[in-house]
N, C-alpha and C positions, 0 to 999 in steps of 0.2 A: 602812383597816381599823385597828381602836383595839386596842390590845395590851388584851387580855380575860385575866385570871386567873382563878384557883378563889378561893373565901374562905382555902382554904387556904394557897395562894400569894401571896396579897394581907398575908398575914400574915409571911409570911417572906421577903418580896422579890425571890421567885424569877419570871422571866417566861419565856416560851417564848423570849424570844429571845438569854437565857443558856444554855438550853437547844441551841439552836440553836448556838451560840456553841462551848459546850464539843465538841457532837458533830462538828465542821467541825476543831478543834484537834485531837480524837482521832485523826479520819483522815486529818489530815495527819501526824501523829506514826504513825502504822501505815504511811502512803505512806511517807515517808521511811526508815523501815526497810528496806522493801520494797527501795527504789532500793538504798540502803548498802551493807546485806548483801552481795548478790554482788561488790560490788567492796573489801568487806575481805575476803573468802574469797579473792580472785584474790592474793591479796599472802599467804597459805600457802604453805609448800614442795609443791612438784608431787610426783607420785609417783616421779620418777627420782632427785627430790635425798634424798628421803627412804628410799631404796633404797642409795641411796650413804653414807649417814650410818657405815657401816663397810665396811672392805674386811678382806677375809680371804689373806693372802696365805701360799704354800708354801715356805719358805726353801730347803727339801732340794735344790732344783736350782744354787743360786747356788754356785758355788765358793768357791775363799778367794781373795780380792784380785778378784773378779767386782762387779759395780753394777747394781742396774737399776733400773727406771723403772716405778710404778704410778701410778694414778689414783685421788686420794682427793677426791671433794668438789667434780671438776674441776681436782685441783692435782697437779702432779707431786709424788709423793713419790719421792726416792731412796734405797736401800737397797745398803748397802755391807757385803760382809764383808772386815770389814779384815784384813790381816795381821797379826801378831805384831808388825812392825816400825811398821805405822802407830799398834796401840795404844800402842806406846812411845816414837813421835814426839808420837801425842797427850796423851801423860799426864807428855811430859817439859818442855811448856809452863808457864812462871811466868805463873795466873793474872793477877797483876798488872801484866800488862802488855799485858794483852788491853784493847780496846776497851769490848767487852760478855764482862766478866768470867765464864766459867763455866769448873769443871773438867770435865775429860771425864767425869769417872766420873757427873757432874750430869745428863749429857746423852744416858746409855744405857744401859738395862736391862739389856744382855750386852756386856761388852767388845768383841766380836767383833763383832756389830751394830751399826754405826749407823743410823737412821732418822732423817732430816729431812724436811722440804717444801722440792720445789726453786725457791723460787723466791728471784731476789737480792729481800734488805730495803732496799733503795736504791729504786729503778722498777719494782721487780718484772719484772725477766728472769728468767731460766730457765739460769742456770749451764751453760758445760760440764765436761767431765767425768768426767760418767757411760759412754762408749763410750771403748774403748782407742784411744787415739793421740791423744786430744781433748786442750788445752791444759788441765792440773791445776794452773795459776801455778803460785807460787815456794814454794807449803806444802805442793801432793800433792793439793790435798783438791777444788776447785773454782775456776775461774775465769768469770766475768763479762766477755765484752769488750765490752761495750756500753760500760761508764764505767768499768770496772778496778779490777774487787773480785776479792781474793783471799781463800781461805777454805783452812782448814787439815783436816788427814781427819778433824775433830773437827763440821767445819761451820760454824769461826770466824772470825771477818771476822778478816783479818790486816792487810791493807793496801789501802787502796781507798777510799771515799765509801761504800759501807754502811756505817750505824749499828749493826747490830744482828747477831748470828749467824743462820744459817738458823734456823727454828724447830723445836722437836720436835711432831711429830703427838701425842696423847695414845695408846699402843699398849701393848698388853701380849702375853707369849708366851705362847699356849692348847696348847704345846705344848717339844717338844726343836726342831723343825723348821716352828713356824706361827706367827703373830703375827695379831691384829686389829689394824687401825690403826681408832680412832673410838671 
């Protein structure tokens, strides 16, 4: 069968089997979306992490010199009301001599607050600590015994193989007695 034109398309070069051509190209650019689509959609945050994107927590029950333990994200965060004396261990430290240089007052919105993510900046353990009689190393604040990071009540690597101090969550207080972390 002989490729047949119009006068019209004899004129412009056009034959059905470019015609052919482009509409075989469309629907493979329509099929391949098709496939795409639901496996870039599958790579969004699910509805639990996007649930999780803040946490709301009630300070009013935490005593003074009390720790506890939430979930931000899937991550521990711990929450310390410090004492008097831990904020004055922690704010009697010489920067300069820290690893990962911060002063306390850098690292929390209320004295008496601190808020970190607990996890060690080395392998990412999970510090203890946080429960009374758990090993607080040689600064008060937090101990590591996987590889032997000590952290200060500040949350500062003191002595050990972490690089880096615990981190702060991004938090503010929507309250005298409430905080969002996220």
């Amino acid at each position: 069968m002989a490729d047949t034109a119009t006068p019209a398309q004899a004129g412009s070069g056009e034959t059905r089997r470019d015609f052919l051509y482009l509409a075989a190209v469309g629907m493979g650019a329509v099929g391949t979306a098709c496939v795409a689509w639901p496996l870039i959609n599958t790579m969004n945050p699910s509805a639990e992490v996007l649930a999780l994107a803040s946490t709301e927590v009630d300070l009013s029950p935490i005593e003074v010199g009390q720790r506890v333990t939430v979930t931000w994200r899937g991550n521990p965060v711990f929450i310390d009301h410090r004492t008097s004396d831990q904020i004055q261990q922690a704010e009697a430290v010489d920067v300069a001599e820290l690893r990962d240089p911060q002063a306390d007052d850098a690292r929390v919105v209320n004295p008496e607050w601190l808020v970190v993510i607990g996890v060690c900046t080395h392998l990412g353990c999970v510090p203890l600590g946080q429960k009374a009689g758990q090993d607080r190393g040689e600064f008060g604040g937090w101990f590591c015994p996987c590889h032997g990071s000590h952290y200060d009540t500040s949350g500062r690597i003191r002595k050990g193989p972490a690089p880096l101090n615990l981190p702060v969550p991004p938090y503010e207080f929507t309250g005298d007695t409430s905080i969002v972390i996220g």
